[in-house]
Phi, psi and omega in degrees: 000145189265137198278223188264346174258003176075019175261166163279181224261125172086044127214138208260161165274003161306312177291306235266321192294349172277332159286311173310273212336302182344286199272012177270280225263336170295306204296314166309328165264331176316322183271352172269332145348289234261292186301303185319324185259037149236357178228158149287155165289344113228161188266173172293148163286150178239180182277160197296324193298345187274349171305318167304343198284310199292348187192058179290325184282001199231110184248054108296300170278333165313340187277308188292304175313341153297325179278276183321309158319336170306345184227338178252157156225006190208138155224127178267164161275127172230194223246132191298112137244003194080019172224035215260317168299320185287298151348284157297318175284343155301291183285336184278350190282298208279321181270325152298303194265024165291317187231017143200120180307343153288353183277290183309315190244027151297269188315326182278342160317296162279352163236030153340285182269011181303304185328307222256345184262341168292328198294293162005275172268058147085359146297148198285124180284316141016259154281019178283278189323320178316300191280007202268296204298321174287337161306287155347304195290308193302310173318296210291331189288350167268356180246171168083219204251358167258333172341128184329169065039166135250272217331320202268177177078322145320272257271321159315289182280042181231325146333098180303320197289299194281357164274329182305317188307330186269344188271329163323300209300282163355285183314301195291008173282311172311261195326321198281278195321301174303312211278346175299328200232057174313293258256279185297332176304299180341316180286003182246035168220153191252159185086250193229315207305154170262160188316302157319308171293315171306297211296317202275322220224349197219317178248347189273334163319105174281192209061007193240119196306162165244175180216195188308335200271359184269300195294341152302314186286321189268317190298324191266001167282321193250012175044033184255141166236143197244178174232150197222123164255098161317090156276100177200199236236047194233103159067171211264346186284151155270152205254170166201171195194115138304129146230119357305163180271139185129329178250142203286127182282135162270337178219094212277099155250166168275079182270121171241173210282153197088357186218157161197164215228153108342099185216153169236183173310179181242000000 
């Protein structure tokens, strides 16, 4: 029987909104389940052409993928979790600087002082250091005459803790970087939240997509610039956006929407 508000009888809403959350927070994990055991956390390469298989019923996109293949011949896959971005830009970075070493201690340059510069604005130093040193550590295991592999390096970002452990890092790079330059990030976010409050709730959390301003906050934390090829519905040309604009990309993604891949020239 239903009470005067239209709740069951002896439950208030108060009570009924804690029960939604529950089967809210169940069902999100049953589908990240669900996603873990049918995908990896990055894939092997594949050839470009397999991409057709995914939209075999849609000849609009099927139509752009024909066009982008004129320039990739390859992608790996990472796995939709809302970290699909951090991710990909992690392993093609750590697989570029697989092969070349001045790059590599470019990067380990610039992100010296990043640790003392997160404590700074109020990150736990603690957990800071933590993720700061395995980053590091993991940097320094690509170079010298003992240096990783790639199969050994699959093998790293295929690892749930240490690939995650890397993507952590990634995130709080971002979030330093906007909360470092506020005053110009604060213009690519809508509404009132403050920046900060952004850094907290949208970019440092993991599972949580990114959009231009995390891939802006990261190409200008690390000086790597990337290039974004657009598979969606927006006009019959495929679009693509340098980050920075102006600059030869080191690290080329797919994005369609909610998601982004790996991919490379031909």
């Amino acid at each position: 029987m239903a009470g005067e508000n239209g709740n069951d009888e002896g439950q208030t809403p108060a009570a009924v909104a804690p029960v939604q959350d529950e089967l809210i927070l169940k069902q999100q994990e049953e589908i990240a389940a669900e996603i873990a055991k049918s995908s990896g956390l990055i894939s092997g390469l594949e050839d470009f052409s397999t991409l057709v298989a995914d939209f075999q019923q849609d000849q609009q996109f099927l139509a752009k993928i024909q066009q982008i293949s004129q320039s990739y011949s390859k992608l790996r896959r990472t796995r939709p979790d809302g970290n699909c971005f951090f991710r990909a830009f992690g392993f093609r970075l750590f697989e570029c600087l697989l092969e070349d070493e001045d790059r590599l201690n470019e990067l380990l340059t610039v992100l010296a002082p990043c640790k003392d510069e997160m404590v700074e604005l109020g990150m736990p130093g603690f957990t800071v250091e933590d993720f700061w040193e395995n980053f590091i550590v993991t940097l320094e295991s690509l170079k010298g005459k003992e240096k990783i592999s790639l199969s050994d390096l699959e093998e790293i970002f295929n690892n749930e803790g240490q690939s995650n452990y890397l993507v952590v890092f990634l995130r709080l790079l971002v979030s330093k970087q906007l909360q470092k330059e506020a005053d110009f990030y604060q213009n690519f976010i809508e509404g009132d939240i403050p920046l900060k409050d952004f850094c907290a709730t949208e970019v440092e959390p993991m599972f949580k997509e990114s959009d231009h301003i995390h891939i802006i906050g990261l190409t200008a934390a690390t000086g790597v610039s990337v290039r974004v090829i657009y598979l969606d519905r927006e006009g019959e040309k495929v679009q693509n956006h340098d980050f920075p604009e102006g600059s030869s990309p080191t690290i080329n993604l797919i994005y369609r929407p909610g998601h982004y891949d790996i991919i490379y020239p031909k």
